[in-house]
N, C-alpha and C positions, 0 to 999 in steps of 0.2 A: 277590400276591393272585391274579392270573390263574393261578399252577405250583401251585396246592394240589393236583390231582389229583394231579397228576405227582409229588408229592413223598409223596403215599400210598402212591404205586404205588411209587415205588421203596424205602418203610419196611417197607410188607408184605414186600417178595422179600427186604432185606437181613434181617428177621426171620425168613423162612421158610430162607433159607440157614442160619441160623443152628441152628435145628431139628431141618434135616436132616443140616448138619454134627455136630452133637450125636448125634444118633440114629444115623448111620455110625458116628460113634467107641466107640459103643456096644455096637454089634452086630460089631464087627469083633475085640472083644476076646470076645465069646461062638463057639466053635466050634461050637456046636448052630444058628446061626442066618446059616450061609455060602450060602444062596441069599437070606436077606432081605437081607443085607450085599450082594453084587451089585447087587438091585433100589435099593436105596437108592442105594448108591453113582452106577446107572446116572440115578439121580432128581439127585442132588448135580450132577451135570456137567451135565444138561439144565437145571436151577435155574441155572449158574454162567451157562450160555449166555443165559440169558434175561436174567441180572442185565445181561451185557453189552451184549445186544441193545436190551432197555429203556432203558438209562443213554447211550448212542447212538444213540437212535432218532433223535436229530434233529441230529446230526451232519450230516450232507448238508444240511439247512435253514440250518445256522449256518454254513456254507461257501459256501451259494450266497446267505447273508445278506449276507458279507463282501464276497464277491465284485461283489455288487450296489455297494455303498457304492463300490467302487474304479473302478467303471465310472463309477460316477452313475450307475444304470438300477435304478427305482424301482417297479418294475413288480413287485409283491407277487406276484400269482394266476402270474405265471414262473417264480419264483424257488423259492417254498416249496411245499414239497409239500402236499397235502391231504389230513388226515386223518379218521379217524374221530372224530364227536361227543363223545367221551371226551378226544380231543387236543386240542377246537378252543380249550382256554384258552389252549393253550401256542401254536397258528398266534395269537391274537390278540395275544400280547407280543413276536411277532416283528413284526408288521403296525405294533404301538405302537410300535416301536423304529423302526422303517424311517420311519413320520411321522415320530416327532421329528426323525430325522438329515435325514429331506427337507425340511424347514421349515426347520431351522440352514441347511444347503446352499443351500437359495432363498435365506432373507433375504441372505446373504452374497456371491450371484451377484446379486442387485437394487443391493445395496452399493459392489459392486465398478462395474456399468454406470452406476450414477451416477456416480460417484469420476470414470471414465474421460468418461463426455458431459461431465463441470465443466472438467475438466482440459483438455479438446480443446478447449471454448468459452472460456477466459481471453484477457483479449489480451496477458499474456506468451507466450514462450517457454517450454517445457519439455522438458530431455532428460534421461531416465534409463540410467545406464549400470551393470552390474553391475562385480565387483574385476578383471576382465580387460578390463576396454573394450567391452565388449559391448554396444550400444545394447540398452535396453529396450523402451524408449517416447517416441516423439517427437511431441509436440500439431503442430496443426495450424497456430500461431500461429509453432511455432520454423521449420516449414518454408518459410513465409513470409517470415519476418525474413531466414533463411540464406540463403532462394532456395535450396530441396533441393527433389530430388526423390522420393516416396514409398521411393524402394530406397534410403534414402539407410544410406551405412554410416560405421562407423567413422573410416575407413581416407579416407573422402570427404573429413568435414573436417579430416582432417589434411592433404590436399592441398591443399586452399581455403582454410584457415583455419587455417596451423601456430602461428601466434602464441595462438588463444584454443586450440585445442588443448593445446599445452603448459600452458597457465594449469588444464585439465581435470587433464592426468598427474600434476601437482605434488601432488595430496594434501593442498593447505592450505585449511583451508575459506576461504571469501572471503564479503562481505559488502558488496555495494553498491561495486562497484567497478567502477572505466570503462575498455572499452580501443576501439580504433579497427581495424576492420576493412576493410582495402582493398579492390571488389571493382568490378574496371574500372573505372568514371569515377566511378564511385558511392563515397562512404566511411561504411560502417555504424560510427553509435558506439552502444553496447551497457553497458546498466548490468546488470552481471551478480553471481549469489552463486550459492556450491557449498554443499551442505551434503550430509553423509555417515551413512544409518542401517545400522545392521543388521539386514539381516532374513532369516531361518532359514540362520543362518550363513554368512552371505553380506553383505560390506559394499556397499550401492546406493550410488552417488553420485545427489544432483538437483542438474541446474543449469536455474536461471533467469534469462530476461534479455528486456528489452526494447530495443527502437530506439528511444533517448534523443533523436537526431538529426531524425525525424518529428515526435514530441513538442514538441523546440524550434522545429520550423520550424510548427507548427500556434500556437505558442504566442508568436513571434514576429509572423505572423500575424496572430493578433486584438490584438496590443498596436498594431502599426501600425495595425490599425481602428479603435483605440478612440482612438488618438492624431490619427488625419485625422478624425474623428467630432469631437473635441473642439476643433481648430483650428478644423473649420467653421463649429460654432457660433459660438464665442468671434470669429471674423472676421466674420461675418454679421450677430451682436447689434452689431458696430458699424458694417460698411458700409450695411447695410440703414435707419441713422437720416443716415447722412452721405448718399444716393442722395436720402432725402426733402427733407432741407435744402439740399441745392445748387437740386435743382429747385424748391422753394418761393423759393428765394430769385432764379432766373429769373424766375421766373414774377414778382415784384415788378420787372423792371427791363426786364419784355417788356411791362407795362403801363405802366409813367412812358413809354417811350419813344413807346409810344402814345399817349400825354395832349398834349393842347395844348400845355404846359410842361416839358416833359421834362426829369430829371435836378434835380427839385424835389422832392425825398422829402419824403412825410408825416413827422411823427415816430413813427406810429405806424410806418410802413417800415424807419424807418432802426434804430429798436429791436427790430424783428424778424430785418432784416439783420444787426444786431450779436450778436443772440442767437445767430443761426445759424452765424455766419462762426465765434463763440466755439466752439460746439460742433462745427463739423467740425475746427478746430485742434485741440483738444480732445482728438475718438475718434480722427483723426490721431497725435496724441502718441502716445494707447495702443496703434494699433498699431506703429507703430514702436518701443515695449516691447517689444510680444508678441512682433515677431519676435527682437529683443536677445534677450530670454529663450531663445526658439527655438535660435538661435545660441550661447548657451553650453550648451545641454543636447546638443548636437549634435558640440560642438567643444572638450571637456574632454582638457587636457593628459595626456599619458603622466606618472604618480607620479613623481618622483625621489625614490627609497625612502633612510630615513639609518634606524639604529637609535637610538629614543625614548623614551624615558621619559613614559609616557602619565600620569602625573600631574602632570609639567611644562604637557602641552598643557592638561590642564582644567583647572588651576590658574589659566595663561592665558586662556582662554575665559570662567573665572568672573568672573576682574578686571577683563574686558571689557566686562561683564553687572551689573557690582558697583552703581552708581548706579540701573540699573535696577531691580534685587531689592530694592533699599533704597526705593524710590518705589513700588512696587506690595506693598512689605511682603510679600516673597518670602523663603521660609526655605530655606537652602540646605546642606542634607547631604552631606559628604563622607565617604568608606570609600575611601580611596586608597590602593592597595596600588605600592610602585613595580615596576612591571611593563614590560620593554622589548621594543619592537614595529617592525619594521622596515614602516614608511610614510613616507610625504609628508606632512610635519607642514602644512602650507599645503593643501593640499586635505582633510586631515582636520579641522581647524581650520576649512573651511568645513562638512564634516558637521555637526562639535560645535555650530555656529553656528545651523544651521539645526535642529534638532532643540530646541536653547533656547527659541530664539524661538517654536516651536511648544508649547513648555511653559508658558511665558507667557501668549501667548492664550489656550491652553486655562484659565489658571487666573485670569483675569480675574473671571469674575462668580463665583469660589468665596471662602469664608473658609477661615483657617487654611491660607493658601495654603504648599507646601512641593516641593521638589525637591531628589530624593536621586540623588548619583551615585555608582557602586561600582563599581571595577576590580577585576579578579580576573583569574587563567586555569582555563581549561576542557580538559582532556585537553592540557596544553599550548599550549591556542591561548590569547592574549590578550583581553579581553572587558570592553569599557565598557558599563553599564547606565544609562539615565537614567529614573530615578520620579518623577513627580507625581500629585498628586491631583483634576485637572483635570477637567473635561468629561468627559473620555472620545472615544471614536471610534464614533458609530452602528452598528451589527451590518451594514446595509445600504451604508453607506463603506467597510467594510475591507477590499473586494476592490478599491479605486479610486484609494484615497489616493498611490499610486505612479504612478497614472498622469498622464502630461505636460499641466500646465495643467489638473488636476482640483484643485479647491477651493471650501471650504466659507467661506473668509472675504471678507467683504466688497472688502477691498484687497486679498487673497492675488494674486500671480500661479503658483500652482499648481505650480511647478517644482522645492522644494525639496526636498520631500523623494525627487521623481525624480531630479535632482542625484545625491543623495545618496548613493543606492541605483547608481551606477552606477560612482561615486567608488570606494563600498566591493568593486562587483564589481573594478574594475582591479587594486584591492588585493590580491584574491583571497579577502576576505571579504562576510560579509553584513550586513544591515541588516534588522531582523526586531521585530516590533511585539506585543506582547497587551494587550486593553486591554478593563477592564470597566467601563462609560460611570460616572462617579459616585463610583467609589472610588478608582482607581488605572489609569496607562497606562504601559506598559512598554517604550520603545525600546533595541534592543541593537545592540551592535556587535560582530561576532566578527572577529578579525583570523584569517591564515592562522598 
């Protein structure tokens, strides 16, 4: 729309060459008209000049168009030359071209500095390195973790770090995988993944990784907080009534001795004394649970691993359970695949145990009460499931239920399924829960 002139101008001259091409051919075959043949002819070459000069007028513009885009330098009134009124459709579709490419080019440079400020701010690591080793790009999070410093090169962490190095060279993608990095007295453990694109012919690698070992010791950390939090209480809710009953129960035998008659208890005394003595024996007892409990959650045997038949153990478990399912009118599903697992069938036998019994309570005030168990394997690991349709676990418990001496029942002493969960870690497996309150709760056991 803008080239209409332009495109006039160049149909007129390709017409009028054609004219006067015609008109030369004309007169050059007439011998009576060899001076008009000259003039023509000398018209024809100055016509040919002009078509050329015309059809390149803006030659130079579209070269110092280009050349602009290669710089980045956007600067229009530099670049293009300035014409007469008659050309300024065509200076305007250069100027429209030159915006659009400057707008593609910003958004894409705003894109790029975001990308880069996220990348720098994450609290992983990140190092990009192109098909020869050539670091890219390294956030400010990897320099940290590595302990680098801004020059850091290639050639760096292959001195410091030839073990995760090599793990780089290898060319295998990885995915969430741990190796332990030695560095002085310090040992970085690092969950790390490679993953490999192409880009404008060039293969990048990106590796990411975090300090796992930070993480566990932050997270280790608040579990002993929340575990000396929870002794406290649990110890305090009962020294705190046994401190008031000793002293109430002085205080009754610092006044007979003061009475006339001393060592002549009312009976209202002597049933108050009896009350009390009852109840510090009592919270006594409990604590000397609490720490029993304490004590095995602390002091849980090394596995002695045999290869099992994990339908045998819930088989076992169930027939344990058998009298019970039958009096609480508990329906109990099996999907028992024989599946063999190298554990400690006595310590798992206490998992399966404690996990029951939590199925149970949970399904106390429900009808249709039912619990399904399914063995299977998972990418080759072994995996007991246990379903009922219980209660459920509150949205607001299921960040707590694992921790020591937290529970929601009235007799619970809170340990079990801490126990549990610790049992499974020795195993080298886990112990892992979903659970939507009302319909269905999901305990699983994944072996190694």
């Amino acid at each position: 729309m803008g080239l209409n002139s332009y495109r006039i101008g160049l149909i007129i001259r390709i017409v009028g060459l054609l004219i006067v091409m015609l008109t030369f051919s004309f007169l050059v075959t007439q011998s009576n008209w060899f001076f008009s043949s000259i003039i023509i002819g000398l018209t024809l070459i100055i016509l040919v000049i002009e078509f050329f000069r015309y059809s390149f007028r803006y030659k130079n513009d579209i070269e110092n168009l280009i050349q602009s885009f290669e710089e980045n330098n956007y600067q229009s009134n530099i670049r293009v030359t300035k014409h007469r009124s008659k050309y300024k459709e065509v200076e305007k579709a250069f100027e429209r071209i030159q915006n659009v490419v400057q707008k593609v080019r910003l958004e894409r440079e705003v894109q790029f500095n975001f990308l880069k400020i996220l990348i720098e701010n994450v609290p992983s690591g990140i190092i990009t390195l192109n098909s020869e080793n050539k670091i890219l790009n390294v956030n400010q999070s990897a320099k940290t973790i590595l302990s680098i410093s801004d020059s850091f090169q290639w050639s760096t962490l292959e001195n410091r770090y030839p073990l995760f190095a090599n793990q780089i060279k290898s060319n295998n993608p990885v995915n969430n995988e741990l190796i332990n990095l030695n560095e002085s007295k310090d040992t970085i453990q690092l969950s790390y993944s490679i993953s490999t694109i192409k880009l404008q012919n060039d293969l990048i690698k990106i590796i990411s990784f975090q300090n796992i070992k930070t993480v566990l010791d932050q997270s280790e950390m608040q579990a002993w907080n929340n575990l000396i939090r929870t002794m406290t209480h649990e110890i305090m809710n009962s020294v705190t009534p046994i401190i008031s009953l000793a002293e109430s129960g002085l205080q009754i035998l610092s006044n007979d001795r003061n009475s006339e008659n001393p060592l002549k208890f009312t009976e209202k005394n002597l049933d108050h004394l009896n009350k009390s003595f009852s109840s510090i024996y009592n919270k006594s007892l409990w604590l000397k649970e609490f720490v029993e409990n304490y004590r095995k959650l602390i002091r849980i045997p090394q596995p002695t691993l045999k290869d099992i038949n994990l339908a045998d153990i819930i088989n076992s478990c169930v027939q344990n359970f058998s009298e019970i399912f039958k009096k609480e009118n508990i329906e109990v599903k099996n999907n028992l695949n024989n599946v063999i697992a190298n554990i400690d069938p006595n310590l798992i036998e206490q998992v399966i145990n404690n996990i029951l019994k939590n199925s149970i309570d949970a399904l106390k005030k429900r009808s249709n009460k039912r619990i399904e168990i399914i063995i299977e394997e998972n990418n080759n690991r072994p995996l007991i499931k246990f379903i009922d349709n219980g209660e459920g676990i509150k949205p607001e418990n299921c960040s707590k239920i694992f921790i020591p001496f937290f529970t929601t029942k009235e007799t619970g002493s809170g340990i079990g399924l801490s126990l549990s969960r610790q049992i499974m870690r020795l195993h080298e497996g886990t112990l892992t829960f979903e659970s939507n309150p009302g319909v269905k709760t999901v305990f699983t056991l994944q072996f190694a």
